[in-house]
C-alpha positions in Angstrom: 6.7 5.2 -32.1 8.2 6.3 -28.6 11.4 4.5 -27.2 12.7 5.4 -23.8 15.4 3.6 -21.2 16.2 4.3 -17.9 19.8 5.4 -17.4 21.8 2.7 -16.3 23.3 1.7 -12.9 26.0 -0.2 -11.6 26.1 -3.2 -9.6 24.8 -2.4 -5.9 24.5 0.9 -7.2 21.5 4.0 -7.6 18.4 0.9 -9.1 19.7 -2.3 -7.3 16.5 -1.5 -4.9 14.2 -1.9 -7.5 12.4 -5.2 -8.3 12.6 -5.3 -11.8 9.2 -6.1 -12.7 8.6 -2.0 -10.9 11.9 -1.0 -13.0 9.9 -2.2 -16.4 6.7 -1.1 -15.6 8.2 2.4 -15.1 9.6 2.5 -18.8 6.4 0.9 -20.0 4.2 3.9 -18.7 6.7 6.7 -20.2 6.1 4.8 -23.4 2.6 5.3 -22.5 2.9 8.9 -21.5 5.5 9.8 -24.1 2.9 9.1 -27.0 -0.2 9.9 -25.1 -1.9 7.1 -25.9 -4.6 5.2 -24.9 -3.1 2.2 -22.5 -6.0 -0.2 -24.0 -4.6 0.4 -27.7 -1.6 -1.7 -26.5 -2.1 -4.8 -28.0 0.9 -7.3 -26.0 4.3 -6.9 -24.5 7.1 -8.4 -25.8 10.1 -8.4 -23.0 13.6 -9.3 -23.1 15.1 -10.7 -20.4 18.1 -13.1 -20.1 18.6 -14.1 -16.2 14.7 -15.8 -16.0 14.9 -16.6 -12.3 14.0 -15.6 -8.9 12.4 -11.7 -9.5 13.1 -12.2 -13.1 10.7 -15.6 -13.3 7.3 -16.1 -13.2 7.3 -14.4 -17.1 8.5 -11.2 -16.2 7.0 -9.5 -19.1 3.4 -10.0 -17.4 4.8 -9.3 -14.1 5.6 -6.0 -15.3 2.6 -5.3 -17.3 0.6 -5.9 -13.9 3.1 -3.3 -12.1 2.1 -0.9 -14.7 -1.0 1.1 -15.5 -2.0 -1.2 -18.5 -5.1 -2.7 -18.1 -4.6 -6.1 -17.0 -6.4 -7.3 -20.8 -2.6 -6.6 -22.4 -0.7 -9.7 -22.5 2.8 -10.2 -22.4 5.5 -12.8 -23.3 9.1 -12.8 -22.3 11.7 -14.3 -24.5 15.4 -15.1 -24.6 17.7 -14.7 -27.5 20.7 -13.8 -24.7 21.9 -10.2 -25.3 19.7 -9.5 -28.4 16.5 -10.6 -26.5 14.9 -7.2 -26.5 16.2 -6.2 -30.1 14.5 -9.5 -30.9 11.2 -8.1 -29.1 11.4 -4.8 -31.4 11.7 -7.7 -34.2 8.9 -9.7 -33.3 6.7 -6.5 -32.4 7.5 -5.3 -36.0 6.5 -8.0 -37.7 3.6 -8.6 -35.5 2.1 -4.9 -36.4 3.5 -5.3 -40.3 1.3 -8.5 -40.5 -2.0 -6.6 -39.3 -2.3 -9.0 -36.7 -1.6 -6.4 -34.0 -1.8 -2.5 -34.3 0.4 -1.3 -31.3 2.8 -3.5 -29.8 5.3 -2.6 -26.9 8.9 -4.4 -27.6 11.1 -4.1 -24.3 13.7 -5.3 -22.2 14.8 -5.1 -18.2 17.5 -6.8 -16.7 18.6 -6.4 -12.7 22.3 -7.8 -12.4 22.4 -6.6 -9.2 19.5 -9.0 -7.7 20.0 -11.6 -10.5 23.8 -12.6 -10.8 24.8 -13.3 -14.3 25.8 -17.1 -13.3 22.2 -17.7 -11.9 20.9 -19.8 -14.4 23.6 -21.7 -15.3 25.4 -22.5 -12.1 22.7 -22.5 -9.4 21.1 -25.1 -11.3 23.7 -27.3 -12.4 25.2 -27.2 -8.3 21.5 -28.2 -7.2 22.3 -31.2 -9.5 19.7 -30.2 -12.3 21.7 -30.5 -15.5 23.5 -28.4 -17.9 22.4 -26.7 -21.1 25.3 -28.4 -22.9 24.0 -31.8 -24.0 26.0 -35.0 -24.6 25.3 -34.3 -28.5 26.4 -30.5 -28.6 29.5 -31.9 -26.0 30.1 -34.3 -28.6 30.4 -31.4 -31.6 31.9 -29.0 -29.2 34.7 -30.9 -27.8 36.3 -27.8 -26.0 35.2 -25.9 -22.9 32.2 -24.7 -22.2 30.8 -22.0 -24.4 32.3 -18.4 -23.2 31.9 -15.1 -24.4 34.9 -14.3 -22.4 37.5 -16.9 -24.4 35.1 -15.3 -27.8 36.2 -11.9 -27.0 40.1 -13.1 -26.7 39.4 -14.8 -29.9 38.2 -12.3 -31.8 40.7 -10.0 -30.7 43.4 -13.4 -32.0 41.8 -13.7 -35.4 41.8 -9.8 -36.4 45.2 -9.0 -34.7 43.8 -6.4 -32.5 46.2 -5.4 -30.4 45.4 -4.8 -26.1 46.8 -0.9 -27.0 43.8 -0.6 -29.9 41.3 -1.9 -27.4 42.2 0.2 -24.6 42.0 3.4 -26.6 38.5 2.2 -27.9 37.4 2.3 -24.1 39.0 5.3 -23.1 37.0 6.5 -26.3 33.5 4.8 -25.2 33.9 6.9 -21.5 34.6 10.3 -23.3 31.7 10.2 -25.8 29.8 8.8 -23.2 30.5 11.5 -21.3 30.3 14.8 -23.6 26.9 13.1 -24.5 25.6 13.3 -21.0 27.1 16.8 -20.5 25.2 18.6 -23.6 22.3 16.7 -22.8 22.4 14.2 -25.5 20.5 11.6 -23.6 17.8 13.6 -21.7 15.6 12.8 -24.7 15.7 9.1 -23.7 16.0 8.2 -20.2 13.0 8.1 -17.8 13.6 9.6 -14.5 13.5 7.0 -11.5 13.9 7.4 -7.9 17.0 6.1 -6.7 16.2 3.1 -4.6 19.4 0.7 -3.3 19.7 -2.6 -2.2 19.8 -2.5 1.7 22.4 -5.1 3.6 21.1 -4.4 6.7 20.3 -7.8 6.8 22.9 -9.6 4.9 23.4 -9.3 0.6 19.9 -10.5 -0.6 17.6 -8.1 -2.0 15.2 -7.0 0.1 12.8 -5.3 -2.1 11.4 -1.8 -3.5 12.0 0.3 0.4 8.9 1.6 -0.1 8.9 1.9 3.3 10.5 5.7 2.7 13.8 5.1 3.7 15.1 5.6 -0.2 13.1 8.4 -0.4 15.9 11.1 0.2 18.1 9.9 -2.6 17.0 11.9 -5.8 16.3 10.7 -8.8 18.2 8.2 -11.2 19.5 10.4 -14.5 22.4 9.8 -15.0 24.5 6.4 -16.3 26.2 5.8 -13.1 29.1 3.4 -14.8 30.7 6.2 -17.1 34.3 7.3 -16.3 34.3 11.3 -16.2 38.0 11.2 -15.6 38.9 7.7 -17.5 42.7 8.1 -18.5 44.2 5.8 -21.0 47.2 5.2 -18.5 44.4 4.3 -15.9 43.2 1.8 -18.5 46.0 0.4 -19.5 46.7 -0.5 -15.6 44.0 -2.9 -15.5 45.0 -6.6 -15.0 44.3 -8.4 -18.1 41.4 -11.1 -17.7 43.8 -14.2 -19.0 47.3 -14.4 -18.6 48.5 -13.1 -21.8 45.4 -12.4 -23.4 44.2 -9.1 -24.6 40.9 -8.4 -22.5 40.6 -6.7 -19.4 37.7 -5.7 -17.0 38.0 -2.0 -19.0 37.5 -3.2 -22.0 34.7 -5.0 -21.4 31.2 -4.2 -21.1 29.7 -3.1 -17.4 27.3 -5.1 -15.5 24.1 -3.3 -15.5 20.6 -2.7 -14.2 18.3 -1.2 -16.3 15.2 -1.3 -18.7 14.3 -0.1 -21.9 11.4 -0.5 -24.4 9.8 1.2 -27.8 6.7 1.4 -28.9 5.7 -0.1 -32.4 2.6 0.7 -34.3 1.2 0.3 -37.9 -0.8 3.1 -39.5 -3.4 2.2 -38.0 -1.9 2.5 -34.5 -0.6 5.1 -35.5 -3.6 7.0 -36.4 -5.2 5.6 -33.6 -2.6 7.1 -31.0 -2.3 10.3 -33.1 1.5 9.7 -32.1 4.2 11.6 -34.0 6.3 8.6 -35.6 9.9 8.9 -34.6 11.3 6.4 -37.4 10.7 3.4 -40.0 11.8 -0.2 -39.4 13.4 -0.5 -42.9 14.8 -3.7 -42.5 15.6 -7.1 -39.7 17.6 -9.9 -40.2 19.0 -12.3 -37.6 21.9 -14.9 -38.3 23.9 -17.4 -36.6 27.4 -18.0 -36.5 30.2 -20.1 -34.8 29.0 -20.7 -31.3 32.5 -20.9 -30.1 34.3 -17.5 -30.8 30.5 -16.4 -30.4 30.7 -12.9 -31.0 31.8 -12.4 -34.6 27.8 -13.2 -36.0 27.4 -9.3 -36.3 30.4 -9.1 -38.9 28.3 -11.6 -41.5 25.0 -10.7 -40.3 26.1 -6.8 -41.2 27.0 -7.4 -44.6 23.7 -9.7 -45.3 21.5 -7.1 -44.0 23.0 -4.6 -46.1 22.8 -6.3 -48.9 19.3 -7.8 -48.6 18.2 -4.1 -47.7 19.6 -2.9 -51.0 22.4 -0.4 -49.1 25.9 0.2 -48.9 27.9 0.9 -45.1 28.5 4.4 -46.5 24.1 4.8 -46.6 24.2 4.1 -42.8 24.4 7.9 -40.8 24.3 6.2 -37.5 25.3 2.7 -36.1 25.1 1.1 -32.6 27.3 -1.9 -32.3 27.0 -3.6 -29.1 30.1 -3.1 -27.1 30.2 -6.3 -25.3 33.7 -6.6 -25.3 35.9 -3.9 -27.0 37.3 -6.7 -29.7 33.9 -6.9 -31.5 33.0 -3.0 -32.5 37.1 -3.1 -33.3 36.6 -5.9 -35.4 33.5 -4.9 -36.9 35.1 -1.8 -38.4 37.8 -3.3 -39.3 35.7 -5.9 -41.7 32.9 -3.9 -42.6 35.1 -0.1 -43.3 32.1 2.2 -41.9 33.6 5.5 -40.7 34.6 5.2 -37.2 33.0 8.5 -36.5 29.5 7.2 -37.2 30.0 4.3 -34.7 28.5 4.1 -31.2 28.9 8.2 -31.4 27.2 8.8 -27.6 29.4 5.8 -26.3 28.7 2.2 -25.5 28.2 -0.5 -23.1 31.8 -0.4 -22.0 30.8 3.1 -20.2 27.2 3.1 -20.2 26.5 -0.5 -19.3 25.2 -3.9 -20.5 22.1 -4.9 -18.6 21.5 -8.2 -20.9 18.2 -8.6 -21.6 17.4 -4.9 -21.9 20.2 -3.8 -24.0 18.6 -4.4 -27.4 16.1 -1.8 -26.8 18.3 0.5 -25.5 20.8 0.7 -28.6 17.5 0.6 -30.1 16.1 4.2 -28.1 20.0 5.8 -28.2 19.7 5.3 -31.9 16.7 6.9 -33.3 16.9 9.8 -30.8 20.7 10.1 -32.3 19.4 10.4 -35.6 16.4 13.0 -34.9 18.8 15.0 -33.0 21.5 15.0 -35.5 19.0 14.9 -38.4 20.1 11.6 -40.3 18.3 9.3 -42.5 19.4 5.7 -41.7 20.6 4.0 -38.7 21.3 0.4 -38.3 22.1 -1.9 -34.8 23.4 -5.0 -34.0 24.8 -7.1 -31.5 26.6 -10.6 -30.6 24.8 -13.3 -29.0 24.9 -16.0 -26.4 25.6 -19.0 -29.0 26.9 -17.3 -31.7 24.1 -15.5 -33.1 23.5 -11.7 -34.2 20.3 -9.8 -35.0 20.6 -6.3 -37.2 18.0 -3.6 -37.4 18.0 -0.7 -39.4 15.8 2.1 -39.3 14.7 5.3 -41.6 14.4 8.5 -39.3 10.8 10.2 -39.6 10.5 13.9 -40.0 8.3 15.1 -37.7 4.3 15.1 -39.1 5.6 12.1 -41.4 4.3 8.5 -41.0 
C-alpha cells in the first residue's frame, strides 16, 4: 500500500493553474512510483470528487487515468458521497481487492475549488432553470430551509453547548500542530512535489488552463499547505466576524477551501506479492452510517461508536484518529461524546489549517493517518468524517511493520 496527497493550496493560490484531471494524474503516478510497481497491475481507479462539472465532468476519474502514465486498459469510475467520496473510494477499493475480484486497486480523490466553485452544481443549474436536488417529497419531510452544512455546524455547536471561545481555541490549535508538523518535516513523507502553476486573469477570472506555455515555470514547486497560519493568534481569531448574527461559527473555525488530490493504493496478497511493495497498514475495519440530514454533521458521533463496537475495540485502542475538521463544532463535539484523548486527535492538524478540498479529502486523512502511525510507531488508527446529507463513513487501520503483510 502507498498513499500520497499533494499539499494543499488556497483559493487562487500556488495549484489553481492546474486542470485537475493533470493535478490527479500526478498523485496517481507517485502511487505508482512510490511502490514501484508495474502500472498494468492496477486493476481500476476509484475517484472522489464532489463538484462533477466543467473540468471536473466528463468522469474525472478516467480523465485523469488518461493524463497519467497508466495504460489506457485501467478503468476508472468517479463517485460522490460529498466530503467522504474518496474515503468511500478506499472503501470500495478494499472491498473490491478483499473479494478477489480485483488484486490492486487505486482509491483517490481531487477536487479544484479554485476552477470549480463550491455552488456549481447546485446553483448554476437550478438559475439555468434545471431543477433542484430537493424534491417535492424530501420538501415535504424537510419542511425547513434547504439542507446546510453551515446552519449543521451552528447546530451542532447548539446541541453540545460548545461555546464560540472552545472553538476558537480548537483552530488556533489546528494552525499550530499544523504548523510544527510542517516544520519537523512531519508531512514530507506524504505530499508529492508539484510545480506551482496559477490561474492567470490576464483575460478576465476563468481558468485558462495548465500554462504550459512556460510562463509558470519560474515559480518552484508546491510543498507546502499554503492555508496554514504560521503566526495564527487566538486574539486574531477571536476577531473574525461570526458567520450568523449570534451564532457561534466564523470563517476561522471553519474548514479552508481547497485544491488538491490525494489517493492510496490497495492490494490483496496477491497484489501485493505481485508489486513486491512494502505494505504500509491493514484495513481492519469500514462502516458507513447515516444520520439526520438536517444538523448533517453529527453522523460521525454514532457511526464512531458502531464501528468500534462492531470492530471489537474500545476509543482507548485507537493510537491515532483523523476527524474531519469541517467545521470546528464537529471534532469538539466528537470528543466530547466519544472521551478519546484529545492528544490523539487530528495530532498534525486539520482542515481548518490544512484545507478541505471536498472530494479529495477522504484520502488525504486517509495518507496523513497511516504515515502518522509509521512515524510515531502506533498500532491502530481510525478516520471519519460528516457528510453532505447526514451521513459518515469510518475506517480504521492496523499499522504494518515494515517486511510484514
Amino acid at each position: 500500500m502507498a498513499a500520497a496527497r499533494t499539499a494543499g493550496g488556497r483559493r487562487g493560490g500556488r495549484l489553481s493553474g492546474w486542470h485537475p484531471a493533470d493535478l490527479a494524474a500526478q498523485v496517481i503516478d507517485a502511487l505508482v512510483d512510490r511502490s514501484n510497481a508495474d502500472p498494468a497491475l492496477v486493476e481500476d481507479v476509484i475517484m472522489g470528487c464532489v463538484l462533477q462539472a466543467g473540468e471536473q465532468s466528463g468522469c474525472i476519474g478516467r480523465m485523469a487515468v488518461l493524463a497519467s502514465k497508466l495504460p489506457k486498459a485501467v478503468p476508472a469510475v468517479t463517485i460522490d458521497r460529498q466530503c467522504g467520496s474518496s474515503q468511500q473510494a478506499l472503501h470500495f477499493a478494499a472491498q473490491a481487492v478483499m473479494s478477489g475480484t480485483m488484486d490492486c486497486v487505486i482509491a483517490a480523490g481531487v477536487e479544484s475549488m479554485s476552477r470549480i466553485p463550491m455552488a456549481a452544481l447546485s446553483k448554476i443549474y437550478k438559475d439555468a432553470g434545471l431543477g433542484h436536488y430537493m424534491s417535492p417529497t424530501i420538501r415535504e419531510r424537510y419542511p425547513g430551509p434547504e439542507f446546510s452544512q453551515f446552519m449543521g455546524a451552528e447546530m451542532m455547536a447548539e446541541k453540545y453547548q460548545l461555546s464560540r471561545d472552545a472553538l476558537d481555541c480548537y483552530s488556533l490549535q489546528s494552525h499550530q500542530r499544523a504548523a510544527a508538523a510542517t516544520l519537523d518535516g512531519g508531512f514530507a513523507a506524504e505530499i508529492v512535489p508539484v510545480a506551482v502553476r496559477v490561474i492567470d486573469h490576464s483575460e478576465g477570472p476563468a481558468p485558462t488552463g495548465n500554462h504550459d506555455d512556460g510562463s509558470n515555470d519560474d515559480l518552484g514547486m508546491h510543498v507546502a499547505d499554503e492555508g496554514i497560519r504560521k503566526d495564527a493568534t487566538l486574539e486574531g481569531i477571536r476577531g473574525v466576524k461570526l458567520l450568523r448574527e449570534g451564532g457561534r461559527i466564523t470563517a476561522a473555525s471553519a474548514s479552508q477551501i481547497c485544491d488538491g488530490a490525494s489517493g492510496v493504493l490497495v492490494v490483496n496478497d496477491r497484489g501485493l506479492k505481485a508489486m513486491g511493495a512494502r505494505p504500509l497498514a491493514r484495513i481492519h475495519h469500514m462502516t458507513v452510517v447515516g444520520g439526520d440530514p438536517v444538523i448533517m454533521l453529527e453522523a460521525p458521533l454514532p457511526a464512531t461508536h458502531h464501528a468500534l463496537k462492531k470492530a471489537g475495540l474500545t476509543v482507548d485502542d485507537i493510537d491515532l484518529f483523523e476527524v474531519n475538521e469541517a467545521f470546528a463544532s464537529v471534532p469538539v463535539a466528537w470528543l466530547q461524546d466519544t472521551g478519546a484523548d484529545p492528544a490523539r486527535l487530528n495530532v498534525n492538524g486539520g482542515a481548518i489549517a490544512l484545507g478541505h478540498p471536498l472530494g479529495a479529502s477522504g484520502t488525504r486523512l486517509m495518507t496523513t493517518l497511516v504515515h502518522s502511525l509509521q512515524a510515531r510507531s502506533k498500532r491502530y488508527g481510525l478516520q471519519t468524517m460528516c457528510e453532505g446529507g447526514g451521513q459518515a463513513n469510518v475506517t480504521i487501520v492496523e499499522r504494518l511493520r515494515a517486511g510484514s503483510g
